[in-house]
C-alpha beads as a LAMMPS data file, in Angstrom:
LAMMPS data file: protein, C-alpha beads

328 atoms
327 bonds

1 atom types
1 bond types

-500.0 500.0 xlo xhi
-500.0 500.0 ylo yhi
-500.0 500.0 zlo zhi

Masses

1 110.0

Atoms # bond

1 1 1 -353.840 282.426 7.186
2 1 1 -352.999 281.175 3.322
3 1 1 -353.623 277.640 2.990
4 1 1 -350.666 275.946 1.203
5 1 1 -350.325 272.687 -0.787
6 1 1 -346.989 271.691 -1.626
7 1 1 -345.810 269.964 -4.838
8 1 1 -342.466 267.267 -3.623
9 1 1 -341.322 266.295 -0.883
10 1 1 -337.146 265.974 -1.427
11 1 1 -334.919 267.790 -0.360
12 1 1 -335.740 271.512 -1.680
13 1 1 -339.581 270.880 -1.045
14 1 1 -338.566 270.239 2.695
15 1 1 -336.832 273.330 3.037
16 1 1 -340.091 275.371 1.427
17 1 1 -342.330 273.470 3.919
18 1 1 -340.414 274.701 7.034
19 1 1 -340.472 277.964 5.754
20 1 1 -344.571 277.649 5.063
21 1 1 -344.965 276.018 8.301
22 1 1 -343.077 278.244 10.342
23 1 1 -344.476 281.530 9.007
24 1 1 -347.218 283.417 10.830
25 1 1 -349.514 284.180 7.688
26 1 1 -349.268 280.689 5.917
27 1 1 -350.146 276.875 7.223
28 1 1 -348.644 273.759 5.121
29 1 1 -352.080 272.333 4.334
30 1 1 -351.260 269.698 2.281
31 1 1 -348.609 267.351 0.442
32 1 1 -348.560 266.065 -2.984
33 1 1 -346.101 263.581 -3.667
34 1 1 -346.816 260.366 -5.751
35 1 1 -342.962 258.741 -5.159
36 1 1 -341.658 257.673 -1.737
37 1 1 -342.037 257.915 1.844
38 1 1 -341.245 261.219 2.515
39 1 1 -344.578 262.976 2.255
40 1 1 -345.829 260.707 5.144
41 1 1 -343.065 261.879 7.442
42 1 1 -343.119 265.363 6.196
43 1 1 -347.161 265.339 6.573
44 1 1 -347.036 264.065 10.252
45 1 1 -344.808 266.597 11.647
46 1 1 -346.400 269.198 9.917
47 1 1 -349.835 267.906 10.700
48 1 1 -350.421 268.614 7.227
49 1 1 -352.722 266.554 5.170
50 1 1 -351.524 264.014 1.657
51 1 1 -353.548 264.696 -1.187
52 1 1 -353.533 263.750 -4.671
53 1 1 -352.955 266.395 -7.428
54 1 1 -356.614 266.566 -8.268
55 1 1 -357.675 267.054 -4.874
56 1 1 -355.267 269.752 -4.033
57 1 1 -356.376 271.800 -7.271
58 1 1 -360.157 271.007 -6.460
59 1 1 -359.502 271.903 -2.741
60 1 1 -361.316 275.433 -1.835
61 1 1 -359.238 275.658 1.199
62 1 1 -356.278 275.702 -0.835
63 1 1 -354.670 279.342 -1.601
64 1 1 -351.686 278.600 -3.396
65 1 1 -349.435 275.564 -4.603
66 1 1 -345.994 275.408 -4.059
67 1 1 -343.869 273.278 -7.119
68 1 1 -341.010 271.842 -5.215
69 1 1 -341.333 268.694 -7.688
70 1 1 -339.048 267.360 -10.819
71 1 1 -338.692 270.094 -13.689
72 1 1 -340.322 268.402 -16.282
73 1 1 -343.464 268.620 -13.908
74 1 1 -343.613 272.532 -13.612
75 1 1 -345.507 273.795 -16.600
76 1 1 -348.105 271.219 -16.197
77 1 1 -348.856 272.214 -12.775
78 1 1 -348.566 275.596 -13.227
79 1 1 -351.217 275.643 -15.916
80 1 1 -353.515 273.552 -13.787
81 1 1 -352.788 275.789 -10.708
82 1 1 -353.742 278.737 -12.293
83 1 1 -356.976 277.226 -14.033
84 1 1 -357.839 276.224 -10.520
85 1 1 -358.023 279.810 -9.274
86 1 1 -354.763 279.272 -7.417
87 1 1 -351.798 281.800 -6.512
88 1 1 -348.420 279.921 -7.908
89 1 1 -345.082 279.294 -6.193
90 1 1 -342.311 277.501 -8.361
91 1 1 -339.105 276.526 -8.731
92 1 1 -337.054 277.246 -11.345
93 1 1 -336.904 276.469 -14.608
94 1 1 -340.860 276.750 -15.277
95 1 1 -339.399 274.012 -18.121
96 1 1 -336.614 273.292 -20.226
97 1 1 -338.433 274.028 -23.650
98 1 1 -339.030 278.028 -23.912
99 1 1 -342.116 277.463 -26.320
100 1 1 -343.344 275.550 -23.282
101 1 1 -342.682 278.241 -20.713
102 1 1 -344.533 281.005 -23.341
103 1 1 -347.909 278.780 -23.712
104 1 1 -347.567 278.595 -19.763
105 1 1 -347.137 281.812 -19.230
106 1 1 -350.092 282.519 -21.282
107 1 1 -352.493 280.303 -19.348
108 1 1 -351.578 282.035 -16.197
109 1 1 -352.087 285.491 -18.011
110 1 1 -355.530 284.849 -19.048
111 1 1 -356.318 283.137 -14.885
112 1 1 -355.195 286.151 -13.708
113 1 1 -353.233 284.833 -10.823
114 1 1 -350.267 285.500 -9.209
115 1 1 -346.808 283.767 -10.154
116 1 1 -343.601 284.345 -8.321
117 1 1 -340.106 281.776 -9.757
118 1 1 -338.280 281.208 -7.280
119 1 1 -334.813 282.733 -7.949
120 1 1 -333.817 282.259 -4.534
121 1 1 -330.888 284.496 -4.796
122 1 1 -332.695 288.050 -5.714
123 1 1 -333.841 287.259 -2.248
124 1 1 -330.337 286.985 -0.605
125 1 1 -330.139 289.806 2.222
126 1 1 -326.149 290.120 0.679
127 1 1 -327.582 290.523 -2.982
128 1 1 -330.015 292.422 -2.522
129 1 1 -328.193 295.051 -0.393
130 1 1 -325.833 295.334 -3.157
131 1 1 -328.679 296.105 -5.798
132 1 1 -330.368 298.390 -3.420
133 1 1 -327.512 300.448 -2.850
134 1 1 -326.480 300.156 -6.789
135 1 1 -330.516 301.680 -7.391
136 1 1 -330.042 304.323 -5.013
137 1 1 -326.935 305.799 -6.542
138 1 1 -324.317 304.709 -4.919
139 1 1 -321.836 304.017 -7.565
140 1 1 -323.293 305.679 -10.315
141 1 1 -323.427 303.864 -13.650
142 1 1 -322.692 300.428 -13.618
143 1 1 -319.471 299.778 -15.473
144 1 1 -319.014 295.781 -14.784
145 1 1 -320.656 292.927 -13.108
146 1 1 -318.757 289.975 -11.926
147 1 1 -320.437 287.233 -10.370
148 1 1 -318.545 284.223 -9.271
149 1 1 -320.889 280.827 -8.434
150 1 1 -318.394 277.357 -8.022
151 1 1 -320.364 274.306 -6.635
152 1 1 -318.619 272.357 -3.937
153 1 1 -318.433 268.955 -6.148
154 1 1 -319.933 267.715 -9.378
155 1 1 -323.471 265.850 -9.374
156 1 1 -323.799 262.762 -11.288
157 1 1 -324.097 262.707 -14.673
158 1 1 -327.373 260.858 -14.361
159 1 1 -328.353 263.983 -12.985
160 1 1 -326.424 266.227 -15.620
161 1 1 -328.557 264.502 -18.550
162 1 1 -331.574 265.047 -17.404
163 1 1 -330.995 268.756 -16.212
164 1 1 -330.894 270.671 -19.162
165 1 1 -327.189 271.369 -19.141
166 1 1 -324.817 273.858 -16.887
167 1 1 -326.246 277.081 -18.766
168 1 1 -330.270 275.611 -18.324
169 1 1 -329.597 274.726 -15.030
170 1 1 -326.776 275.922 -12.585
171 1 1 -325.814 279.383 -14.597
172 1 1 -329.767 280.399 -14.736
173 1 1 -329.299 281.664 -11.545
174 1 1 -326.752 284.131 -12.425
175 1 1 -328.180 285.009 -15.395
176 1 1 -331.050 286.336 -13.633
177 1 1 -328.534 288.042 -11.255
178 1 1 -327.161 290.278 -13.979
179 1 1 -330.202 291.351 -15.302
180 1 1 -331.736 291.828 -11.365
181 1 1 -328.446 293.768 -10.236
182 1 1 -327.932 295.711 -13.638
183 1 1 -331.769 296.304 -14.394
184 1 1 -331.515 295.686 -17.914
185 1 1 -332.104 293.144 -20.397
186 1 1 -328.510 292.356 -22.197
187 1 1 -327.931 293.104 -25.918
188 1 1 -325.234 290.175 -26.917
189 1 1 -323.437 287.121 -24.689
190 1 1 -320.791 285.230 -25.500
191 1 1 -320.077 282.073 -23.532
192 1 1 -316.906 279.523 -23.795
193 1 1 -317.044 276.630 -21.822
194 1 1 -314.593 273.230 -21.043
195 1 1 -315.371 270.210 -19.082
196 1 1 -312.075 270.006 -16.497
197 1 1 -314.292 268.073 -13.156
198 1 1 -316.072 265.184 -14.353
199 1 1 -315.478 263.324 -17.812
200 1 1 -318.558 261.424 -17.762
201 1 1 -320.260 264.912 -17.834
202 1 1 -318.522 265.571 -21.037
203 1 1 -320.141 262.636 -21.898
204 1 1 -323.697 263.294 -21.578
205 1 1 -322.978 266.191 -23.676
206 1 1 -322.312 269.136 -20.964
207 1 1 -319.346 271.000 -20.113
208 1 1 -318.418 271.652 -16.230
209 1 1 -316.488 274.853 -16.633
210 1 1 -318.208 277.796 -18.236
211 1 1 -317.388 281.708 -18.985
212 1 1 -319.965 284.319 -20.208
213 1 1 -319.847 287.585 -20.867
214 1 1 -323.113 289.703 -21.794
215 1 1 -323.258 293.326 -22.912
216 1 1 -325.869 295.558 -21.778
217 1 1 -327.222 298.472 -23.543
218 1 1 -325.918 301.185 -21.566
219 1 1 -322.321 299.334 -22.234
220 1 1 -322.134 297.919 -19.252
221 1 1 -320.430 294.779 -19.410
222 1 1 -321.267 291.192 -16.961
223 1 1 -319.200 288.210 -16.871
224 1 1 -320.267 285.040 -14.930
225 1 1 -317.664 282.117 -14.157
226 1 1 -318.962 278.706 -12.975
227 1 1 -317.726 275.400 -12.143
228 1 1 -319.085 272.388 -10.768
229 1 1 -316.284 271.797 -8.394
230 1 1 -314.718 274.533 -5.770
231 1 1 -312.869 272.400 -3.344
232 1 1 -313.023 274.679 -0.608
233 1 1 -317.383 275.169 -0.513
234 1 1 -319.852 277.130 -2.091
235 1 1 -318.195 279.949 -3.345
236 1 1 -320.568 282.608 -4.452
237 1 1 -319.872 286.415 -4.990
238 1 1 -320.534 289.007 -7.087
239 1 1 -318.670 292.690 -7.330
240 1 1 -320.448 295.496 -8.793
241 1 1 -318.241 298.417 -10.070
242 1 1 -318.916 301.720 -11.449
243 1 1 -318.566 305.159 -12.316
244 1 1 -318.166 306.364 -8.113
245 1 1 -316.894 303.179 -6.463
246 1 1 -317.573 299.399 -5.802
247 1 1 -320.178 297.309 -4.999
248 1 1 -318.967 293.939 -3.280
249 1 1 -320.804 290.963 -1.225
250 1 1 -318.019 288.079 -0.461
251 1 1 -319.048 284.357 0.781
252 1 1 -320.835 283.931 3.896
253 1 1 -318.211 281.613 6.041
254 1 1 -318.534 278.621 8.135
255 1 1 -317.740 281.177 10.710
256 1 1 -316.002 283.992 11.234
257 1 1 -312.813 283.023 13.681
258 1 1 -309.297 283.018 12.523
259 1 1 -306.138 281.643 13.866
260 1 1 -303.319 284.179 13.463
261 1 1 -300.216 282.889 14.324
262 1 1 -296.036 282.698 12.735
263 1 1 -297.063 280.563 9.961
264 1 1 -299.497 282.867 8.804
265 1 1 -304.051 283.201 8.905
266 1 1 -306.072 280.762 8.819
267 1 1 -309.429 281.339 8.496
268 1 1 -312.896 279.115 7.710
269 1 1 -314.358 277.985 4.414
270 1 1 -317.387 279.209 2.572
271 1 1 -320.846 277.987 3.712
272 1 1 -320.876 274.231 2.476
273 1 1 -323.943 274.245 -0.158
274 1 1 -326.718 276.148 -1.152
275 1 1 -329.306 274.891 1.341
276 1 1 -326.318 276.470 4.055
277 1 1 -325.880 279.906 2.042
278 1 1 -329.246 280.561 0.727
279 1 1 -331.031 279.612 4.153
280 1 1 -331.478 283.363 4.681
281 1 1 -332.873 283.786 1.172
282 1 1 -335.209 281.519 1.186
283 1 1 -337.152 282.247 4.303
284 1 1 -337.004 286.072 3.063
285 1 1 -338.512 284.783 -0.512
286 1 1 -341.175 283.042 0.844
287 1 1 -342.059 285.958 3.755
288 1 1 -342.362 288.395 -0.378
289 1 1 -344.622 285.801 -1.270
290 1 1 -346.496 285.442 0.916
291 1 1 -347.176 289.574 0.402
292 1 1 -348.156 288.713 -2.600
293 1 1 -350.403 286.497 -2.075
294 1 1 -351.694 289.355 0.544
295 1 1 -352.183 291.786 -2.601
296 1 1 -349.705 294.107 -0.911
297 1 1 -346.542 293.793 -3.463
298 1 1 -346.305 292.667 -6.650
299 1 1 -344.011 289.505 -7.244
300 1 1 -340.352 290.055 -7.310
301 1 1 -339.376 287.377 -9.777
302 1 1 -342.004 286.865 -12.439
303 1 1 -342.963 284.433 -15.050
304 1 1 -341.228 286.396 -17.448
305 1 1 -338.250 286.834 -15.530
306 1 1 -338.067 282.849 -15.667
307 1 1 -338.418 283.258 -19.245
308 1 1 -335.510 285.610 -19.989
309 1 1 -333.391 283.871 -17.869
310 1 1 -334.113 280.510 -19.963
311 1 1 -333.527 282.859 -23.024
312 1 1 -330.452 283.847 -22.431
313 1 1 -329.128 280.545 -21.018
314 1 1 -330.298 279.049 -24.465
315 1 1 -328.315 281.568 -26.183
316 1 1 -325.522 281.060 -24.544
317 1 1 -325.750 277.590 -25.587
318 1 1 -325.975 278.673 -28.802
319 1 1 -322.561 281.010 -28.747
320 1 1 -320.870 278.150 -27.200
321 1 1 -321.565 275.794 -30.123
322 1 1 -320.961 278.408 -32.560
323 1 1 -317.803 279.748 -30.897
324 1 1 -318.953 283.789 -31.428
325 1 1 -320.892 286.367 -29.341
326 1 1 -324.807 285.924 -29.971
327 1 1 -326.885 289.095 -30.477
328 1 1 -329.748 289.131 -28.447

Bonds

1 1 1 2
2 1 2 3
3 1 3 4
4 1 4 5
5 1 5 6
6 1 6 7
7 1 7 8
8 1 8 9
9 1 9 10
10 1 10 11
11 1 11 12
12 1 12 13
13 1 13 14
14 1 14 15
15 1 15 16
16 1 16 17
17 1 17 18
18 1 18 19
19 1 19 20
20 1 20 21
21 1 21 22
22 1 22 23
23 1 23 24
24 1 24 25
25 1 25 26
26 1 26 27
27 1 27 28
28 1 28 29
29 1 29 30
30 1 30 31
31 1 31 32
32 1 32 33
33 1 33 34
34 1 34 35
35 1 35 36
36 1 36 37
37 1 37 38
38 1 38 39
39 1 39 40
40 1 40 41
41 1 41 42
42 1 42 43
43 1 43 44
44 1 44 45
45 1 45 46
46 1 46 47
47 1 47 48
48 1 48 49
49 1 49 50
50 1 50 51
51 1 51 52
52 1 52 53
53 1 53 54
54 1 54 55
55 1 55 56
56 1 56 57
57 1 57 58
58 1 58 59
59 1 59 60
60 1 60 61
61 1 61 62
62 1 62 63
63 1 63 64
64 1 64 65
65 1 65 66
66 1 66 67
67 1 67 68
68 1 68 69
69 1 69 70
70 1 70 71
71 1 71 72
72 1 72 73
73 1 73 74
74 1 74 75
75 1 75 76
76 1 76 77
77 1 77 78
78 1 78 79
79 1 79 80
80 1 80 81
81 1 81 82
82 1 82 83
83 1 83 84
84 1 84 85
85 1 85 86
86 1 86 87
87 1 87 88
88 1 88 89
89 1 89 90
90 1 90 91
91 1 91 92
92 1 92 93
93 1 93 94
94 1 94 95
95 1 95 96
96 1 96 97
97 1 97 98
98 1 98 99
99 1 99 100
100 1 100 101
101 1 101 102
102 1 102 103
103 1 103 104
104 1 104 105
105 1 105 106
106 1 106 107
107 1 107 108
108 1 108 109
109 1 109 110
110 1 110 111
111 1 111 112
112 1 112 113
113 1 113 114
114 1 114 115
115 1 115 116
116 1 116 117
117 1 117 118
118 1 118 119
119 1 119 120
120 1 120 121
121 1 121 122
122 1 122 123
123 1 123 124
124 1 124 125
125 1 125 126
126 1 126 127
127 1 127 128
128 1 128 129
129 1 129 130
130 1 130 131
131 1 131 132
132 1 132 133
133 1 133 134
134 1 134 135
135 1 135 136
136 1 136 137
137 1 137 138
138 1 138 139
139 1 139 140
140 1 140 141
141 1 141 142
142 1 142 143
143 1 143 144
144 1 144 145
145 1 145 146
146 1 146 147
147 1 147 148
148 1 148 149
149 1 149 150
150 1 150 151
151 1 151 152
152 1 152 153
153 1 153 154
154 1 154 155
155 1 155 156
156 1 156 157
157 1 157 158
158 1 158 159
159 1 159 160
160 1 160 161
161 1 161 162
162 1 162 163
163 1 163 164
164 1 164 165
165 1 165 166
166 1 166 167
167 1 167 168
168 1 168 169
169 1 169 170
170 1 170 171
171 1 171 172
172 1 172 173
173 1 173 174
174 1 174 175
175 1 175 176
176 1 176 177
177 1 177 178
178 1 178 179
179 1 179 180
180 1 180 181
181 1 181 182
182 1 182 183
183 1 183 184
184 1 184 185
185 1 185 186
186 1 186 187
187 1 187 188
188 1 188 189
189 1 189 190
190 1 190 191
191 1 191 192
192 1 192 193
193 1 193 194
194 1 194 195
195 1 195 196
196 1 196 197
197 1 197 198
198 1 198 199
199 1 199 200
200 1 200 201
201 1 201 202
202 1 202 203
203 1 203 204
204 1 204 205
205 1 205 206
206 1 206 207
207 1 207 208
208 1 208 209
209 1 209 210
210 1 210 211
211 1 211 212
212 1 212 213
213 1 213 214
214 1 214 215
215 1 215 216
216 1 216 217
217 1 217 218
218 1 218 219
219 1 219 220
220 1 220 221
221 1 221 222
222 1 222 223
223 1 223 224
224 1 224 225
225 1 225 226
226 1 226 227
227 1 227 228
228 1 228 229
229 1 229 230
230 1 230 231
231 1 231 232
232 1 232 233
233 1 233 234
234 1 234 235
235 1 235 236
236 1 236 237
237 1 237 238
238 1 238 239
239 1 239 240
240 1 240 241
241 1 241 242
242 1 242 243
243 1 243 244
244 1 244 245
245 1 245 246
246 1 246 247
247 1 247 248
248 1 248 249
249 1 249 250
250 1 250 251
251 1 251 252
252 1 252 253
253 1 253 254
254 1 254 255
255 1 255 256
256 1 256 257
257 1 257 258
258 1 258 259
259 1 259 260
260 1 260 261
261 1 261 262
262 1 262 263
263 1 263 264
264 1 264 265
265 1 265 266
266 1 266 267
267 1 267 268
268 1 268 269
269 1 269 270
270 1 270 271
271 1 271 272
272 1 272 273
273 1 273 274
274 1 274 275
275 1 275 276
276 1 276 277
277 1 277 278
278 1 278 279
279 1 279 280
280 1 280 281
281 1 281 282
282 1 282 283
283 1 283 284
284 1 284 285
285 1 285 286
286 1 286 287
287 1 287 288
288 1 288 289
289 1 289 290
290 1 290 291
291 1 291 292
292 1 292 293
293 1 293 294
294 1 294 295
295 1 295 296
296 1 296 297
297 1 297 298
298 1 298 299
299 1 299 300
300 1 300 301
301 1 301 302
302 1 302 303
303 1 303 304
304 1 304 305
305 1 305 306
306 1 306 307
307 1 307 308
308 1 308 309
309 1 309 310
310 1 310 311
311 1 311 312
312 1 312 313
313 1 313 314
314 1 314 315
315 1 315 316
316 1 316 317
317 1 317 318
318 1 318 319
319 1 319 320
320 1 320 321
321 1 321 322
322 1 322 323
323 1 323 324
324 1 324 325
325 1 325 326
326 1 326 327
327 1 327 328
C-alpha cells in the first residue's frame, strides 16, 4: 500500500485525493496545504493526516507526493521530492520558464526517481483507443490530426495573467496530444490567434481564440483549434486520418437520449467541464501511476514530455508574434 502526500487541496487536488483514496494499492496519507480550510475537511474524511512541507518530505512513510498546488510551486517541489527519495506525481506545467523545467528535470535525473506529468488526456479511454488502434495499423500512415478543445466559458482574466497565456496553459494539452497520437516530435508550427470572448483577456496580453498547425517529419500535418468559450459545453475531439481510413473519438454527452419528433432531433450537450469529461481519465492515470510506482511500467507522460509540450507552446508564441511558421 503506497503512502501518498498530497500537495493542494482545491479543486483538482480533491479530485486526485478521491482517486488515491479510493484505489486498492495507494492510501491518502497526508495533506499539505498552507492556504484555507479545505485541507481540514479534505483530511477528516479521508482520515488522512495535515503536514507541513518539511514533514511530508522528511516523512519515511511517505512514497510519493502528489503536486495538485499553484504552478509557480511545481519545480520547487519537485526538486525537493526527488532529493527526498520520493516517487513524483504533478500537474502540468512543471513551470512556466523552460530553463526552469530543464534544471528540474536534471535534479530528478541525478535522484533517480520516478516522474509521471499529468497530461490527463493521454489517459482518456476515447484517446487512447484512437492511438492504440492508429499504432497497430489501422489506418496506415497518419496523414492529418485534428483536434478540437473549446472551453465552456472564459476564466477571469485575473486568472489569464497569471497562467502563462492560452498556448502555456489551455493548448499544452493538445500539444502533447499530437505528439502522443502521431508519435513524433513536429518539425515547424505556425499559430494565429484573435481574442473574440473576453476583452479584458486581450488586455492582460492573451488572445482567446487560437489556430496551430505543426508539421511532422513524416509530412504529416496537425492542426489544433481552441477557444475559451463553446456555448454548448466542453467540446473536445480529435479525428485522426490516414492512408487506409479514419480515426475519430466525438464528445462524451450529457447523455445519450434524443427526442425525434416533426421539428426535427434533439439531442444532449457535451459533458459540462473537464472534471465531467476527464473523470474517466483521471482515475485511469492515477491506477498507471500507481504501476509505476510498483516498478511494473514505466511512466506514460514523462518529465520530458512536459518539456516538449512547454517547447512547442513557447514557439507557438513565438510564430504568433512574428506572424510566420517557426522551425522547430
Amino acid at each position: 500500500m503506497f503512502k501518498i502526500a498530497l500537495f493542494g487541496a482545491g479543486r483538482i487536488g480533491q479530485i486526485h485525493a478521491a482517486n488515491v483514496a479510493n484505489h486498492s494499492d495507494s492510501e491518502l496519507y497526508s495533506i499539505v496545504d498552507p492556504f484555507g480550510d479545505n485541507a481540514e475537511i479534505m483530511a477528516k474524511k479521508y482520515g488522512a493526516k495535515i503536514q507541513t512541507a518539511h514533514e511530508a518530505f522528511a516523512d519515511e512513510e511517505v512514497d510519493a507526493i502528489v503536486i495538485a498546488s499553484a504552478t509557480d510551486t511545481h519545480a520547487d517541489l519537485i526538486e525537493r521530492g526527488a532529493k527526498a527519495g520520493k516517487a513524483v506525481f504533478c500537474e502540468k506545467p512543471i513551470h512556466l520558464d523552460i530553463e526552469c523545467v530543464r534544471n528540474c528535470l536534471k535534479v530528478v535525473d541525478d535522484h533517480k526517481v520516478p516522474l509521471l506529468v499529468a497530461f490527463n488526456r493521454r489517459y482518456d479511454p476515447q484517446f487512447k483507443k484512437v492511438r492504440d488502434m492508429f499504432a497497430s495499423g489501422a489506418i496506415g500512415k497518419a496523414e492529418t490530426l485534428v483536434i478540437t478543445s473549446r472551453d465552456p466559458s472564459p476564466p477571469p482574466a485575473s486568472y489569464v495573467k497569471v497562467s502563462g497565456g492560452m498556448f502555456r496553459d489551455m493548448m499544452i494539452h493538445d500539444l502533447d496530444m499530437a505528439r502522443y497520437i502521431i508519435g513524433e516530435d513536429p518539425i515547424s508550427i505556425y499559430a494565429q490567434g484573435s481574442c473574440l470572448v473576453d476583452p479584458e483577456i486581450g488586455e492582460a496580453g492573451d488572445i482567446d481564440t487560437g489556430f496551430v498547425v505543426m508539421k511532422f517529419a513524416s509530412g504529416a500535418i496537425a492542426a489544433i483549434t481552441n477557444s475559451r468559450r463553446s456555448g454548448y459545453g466542453y467540446d473536445q475531439r480529435l479525428e485522426l486520418h490516414g492512408e487506409k481510413g479514419l480515426l475519430k473519438a466525438d464528445n462524451i454527452l450529457e447523455d445519450a437520449v434524443q427526442l425525434w419528433s416533426e421539428p426535427g432531433c434533439v439531442g444532449a450537450k457535451p459533458e459540462h467541464f473537464f472534471l465531467q469529461r476527464y473523470a474517466a481519465a483521471y482515475k485511469a492515470e492515477w491506477d498507471h501511476f500507481t504501476q509505476v510506482m510498483a516498478g511494473k511500467v514505466p511512466a506514460m507522460s514523462t518529465g520530458d514530455d512536459g518539456l516538449k509540450a512547454l517547447y512547442l507552446a513557447d514557439k507557438a508564441g513565438e510564430s504568433l508574434k512574428l506572424g510566420k511558421e517557426v522551425m522547430l
